[in-house]
PLY file of the C-alpha trace (Angstrom):
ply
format ascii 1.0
element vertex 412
property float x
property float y
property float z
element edge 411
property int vertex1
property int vertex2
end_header
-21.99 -23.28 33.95
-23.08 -21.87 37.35
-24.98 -25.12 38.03
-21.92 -26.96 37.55
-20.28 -24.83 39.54
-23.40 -24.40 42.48
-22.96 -28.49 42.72
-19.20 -28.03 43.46
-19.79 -24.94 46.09
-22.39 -27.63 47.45
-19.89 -31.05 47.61
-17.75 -28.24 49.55
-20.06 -26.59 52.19
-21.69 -29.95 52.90
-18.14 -31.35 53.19
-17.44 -28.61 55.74
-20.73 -29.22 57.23
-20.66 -32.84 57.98
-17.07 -32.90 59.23
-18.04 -30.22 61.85
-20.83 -32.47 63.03
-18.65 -35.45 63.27
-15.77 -33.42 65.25
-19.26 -31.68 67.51
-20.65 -35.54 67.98
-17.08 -36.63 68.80
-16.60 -33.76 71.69
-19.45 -34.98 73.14
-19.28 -38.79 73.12
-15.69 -38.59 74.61
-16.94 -35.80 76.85
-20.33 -37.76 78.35
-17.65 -41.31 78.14
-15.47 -39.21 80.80
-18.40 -37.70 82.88
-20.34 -40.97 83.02
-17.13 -43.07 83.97
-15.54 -40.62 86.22
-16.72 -41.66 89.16
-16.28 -45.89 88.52
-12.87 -45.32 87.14
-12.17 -43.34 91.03
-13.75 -46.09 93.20
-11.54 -48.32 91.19
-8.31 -45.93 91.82
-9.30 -45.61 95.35
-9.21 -49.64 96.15
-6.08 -49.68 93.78
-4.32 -46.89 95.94
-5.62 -48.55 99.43
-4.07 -51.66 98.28
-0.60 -50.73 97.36
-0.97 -48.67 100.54
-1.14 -51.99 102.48
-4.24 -52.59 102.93
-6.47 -55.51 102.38
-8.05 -55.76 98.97
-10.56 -53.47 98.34
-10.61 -52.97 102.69
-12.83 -56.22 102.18
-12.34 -59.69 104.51
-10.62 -62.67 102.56
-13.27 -64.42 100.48
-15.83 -61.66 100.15
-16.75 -61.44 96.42
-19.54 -59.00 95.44
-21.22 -57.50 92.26
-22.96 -54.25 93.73
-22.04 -50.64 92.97
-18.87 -50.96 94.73
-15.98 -52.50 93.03
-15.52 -56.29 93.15
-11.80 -57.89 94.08
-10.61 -61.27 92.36
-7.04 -62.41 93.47
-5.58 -64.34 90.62
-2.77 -67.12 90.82
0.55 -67.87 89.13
-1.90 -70.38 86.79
-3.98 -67.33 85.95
-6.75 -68.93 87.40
-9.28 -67.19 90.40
-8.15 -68.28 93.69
-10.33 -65.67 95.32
-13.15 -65.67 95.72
-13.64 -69.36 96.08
-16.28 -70.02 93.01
-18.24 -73.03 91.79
-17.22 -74.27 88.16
-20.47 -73.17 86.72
-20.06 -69.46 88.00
-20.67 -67.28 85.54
-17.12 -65.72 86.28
-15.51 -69.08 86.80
-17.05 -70.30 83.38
-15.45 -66.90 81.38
-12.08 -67.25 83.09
-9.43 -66.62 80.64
-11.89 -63.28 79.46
-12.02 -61.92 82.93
-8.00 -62.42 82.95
-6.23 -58.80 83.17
-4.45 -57.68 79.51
-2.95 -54.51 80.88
-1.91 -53.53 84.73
-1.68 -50.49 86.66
-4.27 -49.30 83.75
-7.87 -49.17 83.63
-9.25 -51.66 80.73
-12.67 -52.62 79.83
-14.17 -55.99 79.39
-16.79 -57.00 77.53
-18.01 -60.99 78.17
-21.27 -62.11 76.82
-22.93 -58.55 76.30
-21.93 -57.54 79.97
-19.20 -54.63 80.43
-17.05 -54.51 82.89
-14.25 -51.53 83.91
-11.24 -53.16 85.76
-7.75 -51.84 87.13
-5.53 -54.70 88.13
-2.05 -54.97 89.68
0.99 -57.87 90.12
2.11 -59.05 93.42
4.77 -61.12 94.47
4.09 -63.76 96.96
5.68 -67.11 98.34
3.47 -69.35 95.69
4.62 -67.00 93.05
3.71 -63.68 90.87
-0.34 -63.53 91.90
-2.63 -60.63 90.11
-5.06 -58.41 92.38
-7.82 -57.00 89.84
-10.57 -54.26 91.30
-13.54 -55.02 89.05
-16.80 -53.20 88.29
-20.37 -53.73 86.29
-20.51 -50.89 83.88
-24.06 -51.97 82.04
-25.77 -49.00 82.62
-22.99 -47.05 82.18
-22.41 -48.53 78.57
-26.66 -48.88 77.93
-26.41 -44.81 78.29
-23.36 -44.39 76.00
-24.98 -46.97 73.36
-28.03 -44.59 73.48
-26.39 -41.30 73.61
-23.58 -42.86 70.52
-27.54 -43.97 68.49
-29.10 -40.72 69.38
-25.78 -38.99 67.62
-25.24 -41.40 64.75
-29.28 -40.58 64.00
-28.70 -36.94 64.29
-25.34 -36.69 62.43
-27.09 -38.95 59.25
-30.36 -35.87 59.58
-27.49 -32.99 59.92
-25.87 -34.19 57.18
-28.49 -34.26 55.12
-29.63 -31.02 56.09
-25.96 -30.12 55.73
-26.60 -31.03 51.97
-29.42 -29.21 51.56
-28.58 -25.79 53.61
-24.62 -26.14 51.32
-26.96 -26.27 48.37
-28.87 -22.95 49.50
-25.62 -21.50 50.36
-24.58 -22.01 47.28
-26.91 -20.54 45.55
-26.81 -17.24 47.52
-23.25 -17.58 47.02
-23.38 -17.42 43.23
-25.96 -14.52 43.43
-23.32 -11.78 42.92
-21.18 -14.07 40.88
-23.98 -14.35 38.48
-25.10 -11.07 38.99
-21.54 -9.91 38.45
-21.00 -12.40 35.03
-24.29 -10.72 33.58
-23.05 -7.74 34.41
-19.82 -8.02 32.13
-22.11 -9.91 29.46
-23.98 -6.67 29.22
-20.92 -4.58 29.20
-19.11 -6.69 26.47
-22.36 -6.39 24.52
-22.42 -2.42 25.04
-19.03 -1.90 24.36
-19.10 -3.76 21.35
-22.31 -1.80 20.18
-20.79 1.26 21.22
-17.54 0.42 19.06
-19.12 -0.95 15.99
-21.18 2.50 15.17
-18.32 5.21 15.04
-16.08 2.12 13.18
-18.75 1.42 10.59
-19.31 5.32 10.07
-15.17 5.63 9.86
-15.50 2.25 7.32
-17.97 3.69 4.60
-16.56 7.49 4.94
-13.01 5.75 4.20
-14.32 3.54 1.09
-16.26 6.80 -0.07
-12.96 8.36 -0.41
-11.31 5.36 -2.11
-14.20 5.37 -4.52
-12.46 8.88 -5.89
-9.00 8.98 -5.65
-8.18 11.98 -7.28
-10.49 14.15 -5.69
-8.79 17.06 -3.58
-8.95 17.48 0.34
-11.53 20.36 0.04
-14.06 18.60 -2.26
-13.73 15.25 0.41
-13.62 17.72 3.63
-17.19 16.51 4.51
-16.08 12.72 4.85
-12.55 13.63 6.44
-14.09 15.75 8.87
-16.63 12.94 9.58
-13.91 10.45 9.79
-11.78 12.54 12.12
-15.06 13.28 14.50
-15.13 9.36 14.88
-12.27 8.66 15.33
-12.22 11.36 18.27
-14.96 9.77 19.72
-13.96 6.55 19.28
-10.96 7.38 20.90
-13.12 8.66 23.59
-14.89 5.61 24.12
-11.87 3.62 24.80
-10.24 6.09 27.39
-13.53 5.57 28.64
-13.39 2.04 28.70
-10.08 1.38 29.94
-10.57 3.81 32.73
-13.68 1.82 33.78
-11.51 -1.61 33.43
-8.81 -0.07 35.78
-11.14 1.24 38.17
-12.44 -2.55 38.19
-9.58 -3.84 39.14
-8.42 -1.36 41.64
-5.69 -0.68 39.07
-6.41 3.58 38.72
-4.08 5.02 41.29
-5.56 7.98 43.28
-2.91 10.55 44.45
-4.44 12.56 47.20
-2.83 16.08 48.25
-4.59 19.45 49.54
-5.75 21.96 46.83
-8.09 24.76 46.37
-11.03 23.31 45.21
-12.72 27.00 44.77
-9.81 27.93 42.39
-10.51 24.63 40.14
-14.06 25.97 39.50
-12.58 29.16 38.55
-10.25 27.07 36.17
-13.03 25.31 34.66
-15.13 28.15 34.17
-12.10 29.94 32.25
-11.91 26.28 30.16
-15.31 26.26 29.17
-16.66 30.42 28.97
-15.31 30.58 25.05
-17.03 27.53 24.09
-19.95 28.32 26.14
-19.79 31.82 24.62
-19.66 30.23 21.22
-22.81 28.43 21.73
-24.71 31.79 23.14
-24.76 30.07 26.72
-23.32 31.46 29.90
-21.39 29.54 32.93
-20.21 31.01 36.30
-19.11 29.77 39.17
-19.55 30.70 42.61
-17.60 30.07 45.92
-18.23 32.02 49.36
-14.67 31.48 50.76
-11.76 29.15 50.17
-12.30 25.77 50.24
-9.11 23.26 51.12
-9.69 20.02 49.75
-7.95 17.02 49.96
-8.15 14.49 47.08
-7.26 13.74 43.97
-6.81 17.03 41.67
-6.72 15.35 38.45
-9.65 13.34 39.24
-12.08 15.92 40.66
-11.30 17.91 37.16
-12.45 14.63 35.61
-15.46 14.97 37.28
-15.99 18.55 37.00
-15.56 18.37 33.08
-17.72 14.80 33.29
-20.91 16.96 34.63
-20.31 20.44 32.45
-20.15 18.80 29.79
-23.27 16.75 30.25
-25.09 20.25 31.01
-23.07 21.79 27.96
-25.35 19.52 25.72
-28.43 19.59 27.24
-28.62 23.42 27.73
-30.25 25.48 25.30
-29.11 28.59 23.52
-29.61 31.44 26.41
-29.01 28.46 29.02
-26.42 29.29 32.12
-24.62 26.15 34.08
-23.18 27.14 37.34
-20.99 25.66 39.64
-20.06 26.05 43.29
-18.43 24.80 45.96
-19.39 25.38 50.07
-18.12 24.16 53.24
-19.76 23.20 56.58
-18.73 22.22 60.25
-18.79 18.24 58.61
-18.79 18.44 54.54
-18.07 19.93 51.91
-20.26 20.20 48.88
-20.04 20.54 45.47
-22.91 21.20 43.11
-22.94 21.12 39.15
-26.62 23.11 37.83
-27.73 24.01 34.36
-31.44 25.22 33.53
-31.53 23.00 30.32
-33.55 20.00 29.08
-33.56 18.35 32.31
-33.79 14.46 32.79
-36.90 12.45 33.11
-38.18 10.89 36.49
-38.01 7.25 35.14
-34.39 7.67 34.22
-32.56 9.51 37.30
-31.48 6.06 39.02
-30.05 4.47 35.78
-28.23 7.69 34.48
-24.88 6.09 36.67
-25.47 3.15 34.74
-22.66 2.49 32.05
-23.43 3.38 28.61
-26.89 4.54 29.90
-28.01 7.34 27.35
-31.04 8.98 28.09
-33.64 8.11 24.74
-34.31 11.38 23.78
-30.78 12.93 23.77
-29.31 9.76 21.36
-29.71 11.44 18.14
-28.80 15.12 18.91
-26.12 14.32 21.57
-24.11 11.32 20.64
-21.91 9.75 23.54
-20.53 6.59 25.25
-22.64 6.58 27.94
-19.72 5.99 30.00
-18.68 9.43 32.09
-21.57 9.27 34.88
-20.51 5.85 35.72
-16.80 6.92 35.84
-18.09 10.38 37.84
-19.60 8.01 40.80
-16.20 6.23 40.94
-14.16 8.99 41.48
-16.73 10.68 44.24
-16.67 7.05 45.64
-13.11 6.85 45.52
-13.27 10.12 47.69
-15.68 8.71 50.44
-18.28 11.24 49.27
-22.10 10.56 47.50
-23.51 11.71 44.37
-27.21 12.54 43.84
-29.00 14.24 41.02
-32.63 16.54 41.04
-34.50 17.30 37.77
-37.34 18.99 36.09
-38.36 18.51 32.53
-37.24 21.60 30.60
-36.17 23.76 33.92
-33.31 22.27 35.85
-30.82 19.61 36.27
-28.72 19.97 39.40
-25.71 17.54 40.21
-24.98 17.53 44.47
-21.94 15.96 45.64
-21.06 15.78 48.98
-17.70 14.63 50.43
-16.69 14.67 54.49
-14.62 16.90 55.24
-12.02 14.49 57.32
-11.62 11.39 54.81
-10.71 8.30 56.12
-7.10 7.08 55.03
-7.39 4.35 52.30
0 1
1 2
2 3
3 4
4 5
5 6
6 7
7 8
8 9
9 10
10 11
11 12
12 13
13 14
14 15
15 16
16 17
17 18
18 19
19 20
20 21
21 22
22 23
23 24
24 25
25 26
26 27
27 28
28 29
29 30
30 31
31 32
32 33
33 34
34 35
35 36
36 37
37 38
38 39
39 40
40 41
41 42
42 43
43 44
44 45
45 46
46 47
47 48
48 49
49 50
50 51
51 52
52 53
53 54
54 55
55 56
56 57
57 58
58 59
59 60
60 61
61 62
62 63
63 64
64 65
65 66
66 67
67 68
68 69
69 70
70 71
71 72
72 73
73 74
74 75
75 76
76 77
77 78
78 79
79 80
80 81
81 82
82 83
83 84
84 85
85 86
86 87
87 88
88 89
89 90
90 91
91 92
92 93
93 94
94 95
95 96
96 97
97 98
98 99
99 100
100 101
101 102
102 103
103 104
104 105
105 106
106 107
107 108
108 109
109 110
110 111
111 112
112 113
113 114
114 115
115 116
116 117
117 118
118 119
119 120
120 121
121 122
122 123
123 124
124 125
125 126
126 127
127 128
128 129
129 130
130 131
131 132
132 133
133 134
134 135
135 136
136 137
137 138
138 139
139 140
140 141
141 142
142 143
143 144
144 145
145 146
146 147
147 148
148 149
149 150
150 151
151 152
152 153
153 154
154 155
155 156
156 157
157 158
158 159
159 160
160 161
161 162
162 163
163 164
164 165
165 166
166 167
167 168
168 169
169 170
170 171
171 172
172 173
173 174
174 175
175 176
176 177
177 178
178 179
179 180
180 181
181 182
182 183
183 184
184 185
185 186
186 187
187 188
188 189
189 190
190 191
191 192
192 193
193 194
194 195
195 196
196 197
197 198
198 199
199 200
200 201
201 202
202 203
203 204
204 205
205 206
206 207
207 208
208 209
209 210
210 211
211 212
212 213
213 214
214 215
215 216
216 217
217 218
218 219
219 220
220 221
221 222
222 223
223 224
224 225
225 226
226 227
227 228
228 229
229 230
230 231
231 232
232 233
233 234
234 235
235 236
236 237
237 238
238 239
239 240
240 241
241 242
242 243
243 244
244 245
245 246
246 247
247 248
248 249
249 250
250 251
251 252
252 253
253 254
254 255
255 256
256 257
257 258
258 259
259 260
260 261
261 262
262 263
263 264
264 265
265 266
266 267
267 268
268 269
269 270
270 271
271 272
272 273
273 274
274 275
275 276
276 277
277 278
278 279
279 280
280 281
281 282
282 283
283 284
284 285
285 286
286 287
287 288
288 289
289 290
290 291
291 292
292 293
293 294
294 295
295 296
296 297
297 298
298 299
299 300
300 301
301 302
302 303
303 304
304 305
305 306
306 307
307 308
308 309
309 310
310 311
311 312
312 313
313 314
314 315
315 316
316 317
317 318
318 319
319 320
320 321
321 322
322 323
323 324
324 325
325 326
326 327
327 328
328 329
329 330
330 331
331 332
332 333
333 334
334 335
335 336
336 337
337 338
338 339
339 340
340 341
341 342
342 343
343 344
344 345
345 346
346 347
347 348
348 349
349 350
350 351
351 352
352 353
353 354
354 355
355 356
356 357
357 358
358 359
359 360
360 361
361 362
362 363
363 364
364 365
365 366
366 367
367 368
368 369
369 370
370 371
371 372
372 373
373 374
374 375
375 376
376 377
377 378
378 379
379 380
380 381
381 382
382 383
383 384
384 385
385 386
386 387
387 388
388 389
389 390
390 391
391 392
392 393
393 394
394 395
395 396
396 397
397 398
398 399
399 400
400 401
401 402
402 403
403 404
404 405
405 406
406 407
407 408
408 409
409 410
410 411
């Protein structure tokens, strides 16, 4: 598929490519045409102006015929044939008449007679033997050998640009397609997860649910086990898909983020009073600690999302005894929030792919069963507000969780 589509990106650049040399090649044939013939085309104004002014053609005596840098004056006669200068039949002018014959007046034209070029600007006059033609001629040869050169020298390089135009669109292409590809594996791998991710808590739902079928008249109390299995699935299942959608939104620039000033020292406060039962519960401790007041602006709901995203993480991987803290400071620049616990802690090799979606650390799986999903939706939301996210462990002491946000966002 993407080689398919790499030759198509290709076709296109190289299109691009070669019709940007022609138009370049053009500009400067019709540009060097101009320079080169600029200063024939005035010498041949200059005679054409002196003669209409009344003066004799070309300010040359009658009969004076001549082939040098200076333009050359032929008189014509009402038979177009030359009456001036006076030439023998075998003259090489006399011979090519009727080609040497002006086609357009008051206009420079160019004539071309036996591989010779010529530039001419020619004018009527009236006289007493009838309607005579005055032309101002010139020799253009080397003129026209330089423009046959320079038009070679372009055709030559246009045919090795294009090719090179092929080969550079086909590079292009390929660096292109780099994200593109990078992107479609990407969703591959995320289908894949997902799928993975779905099939375990449905297949655990499936035999629970044909366990039950398997004894219909059993009461609620002697099937609690499987109901209460079936329910915990279904929860997390239902998690998964929250999960899920919120990444496909976020995606898609879909997830709308509603920015206002709050206290952001009073939400820790709020999550601490969320969590200290269930912390309580499980014989662990969590506090939360803020200096002053801190005025943030951002998202409310989504910076609880994170909050609860990281203490819950450090709920599960703190130990009986274990204390997770949170605070919040301010600076002269930033403000920044930390998330800490003293449990389990997260190995070395696995800090940069714990933002990684449905990333599970190995060792967690079997006692602490989740989507893999909230890290990856945590870094949105601190992307969403300008800020960075990094992460510090040690085996079995500490995990600490440092976000840092500017204190003057810029307006989205």
């Amino acid at each position: 598929m993407f080689q398919k589509t790499r030759l198509q990106l290709t076709l296109l650049n190289s299109i691009v490519f070669i019709v940007l040399i022609a138009i370049l090649s053009r500009t400067i044939y019709f540009y060097t045409e101009n320079q080169i013939y600029k200063d024939v085309n005035d010498s041949l104004k200059k005679d054409y102006r002196d003669f209409n002014n009344g003066g004799m053609p070309g300010g040359r005596p009658q009969g004076e015929f001549l082939l040098g840098p200076g333009p050359s004056v032929i008189v014509w006669g009402p038979d177009d044939t030359i009456i001036e200068p006076r030439l023998s039949v075998d003259h090489f002018f006399k011979v090519n008449e009727q080609q040497f014959f002006p086609e357009t007046f008051d206009g420079i034209e160019e004539i071309s007679v036996n591989g010779y070029t010529y530039r001419a600007l020619s004018t009527k006059v009236d006289t007493e033997y009838g309607e005579m033609a005055v032309q101002f001629i010139r020799n253009v040869d080397t003129e026209k050998e330089m423009l046959d050169r320079l038009l070679l020298i372009l055709f030559v390089g246009g045919g090795i640009g294009s090719l090179v135009a092929v080969g550079a669109g086909y590079l292009l292409a390929g660096r292109a397609l780099i994200p593109v590809k990078k992107s479609w594996d990407q969703q591959q791998q995320f289908v894949s997860d997902a799928s993975h991710e779905i099939r375990t808590p449905l297949a655990v739902i499936q035999s629970r649910a044909d366990l039950l079928f398997q004894s219909p008249n059993a009461t609620i109390e002697e099937k609690a086990v499987d109901i209460s299995i079936i329910s915990k699935e279904v929860r997390r299942l239902n998690k998964l898909v929250n999960g899920l959608l919120t990444l496909t939104r976020t995606d898609s620039n879909q997830m709308e983020v509603k920015k206002s000033n709050f206290f952001l020292d009073d939400l820790l406060i709020d999550i601490v009073e969320q969590y200290t039962d269930i912390a309580s519960f499980q014989e662990k401790s969590i506090i939360s600690h803020a200096p002053e007041q801190v005025v943030f602006h951002g998202d409310k709901e989504r910076i609880h999302q994170l909050l609860v995203i990281l203490v819950d993480n450090a709920m599960k991987f703190t130990e009986e005894g274990g204390e997770i803290s949170l605070s919040c400071i301010k600076n002269a620049s930033s403000i920044i929030l930390t998330v800490e616990d003293n449990g389990k802690g997260i190995p070395q090799e696995d800090l940069p792919l714990i933002f990684n979606r449905f990333y599970q650390v190995e060792q967690s799986r079997s006692a602490n069963e989740g989507s893999g999903l909230g890290l990856s939706i945590a870094k949105w939301i601190v992307n969403t507000h300008q800020g960075t996210i990094k992460v510090t462990s040690e085996q079995n002491e500490r995990t600490r969780f440092e976000i840092t946000f500017p204190k003057n966002q810029k307006k989205n």
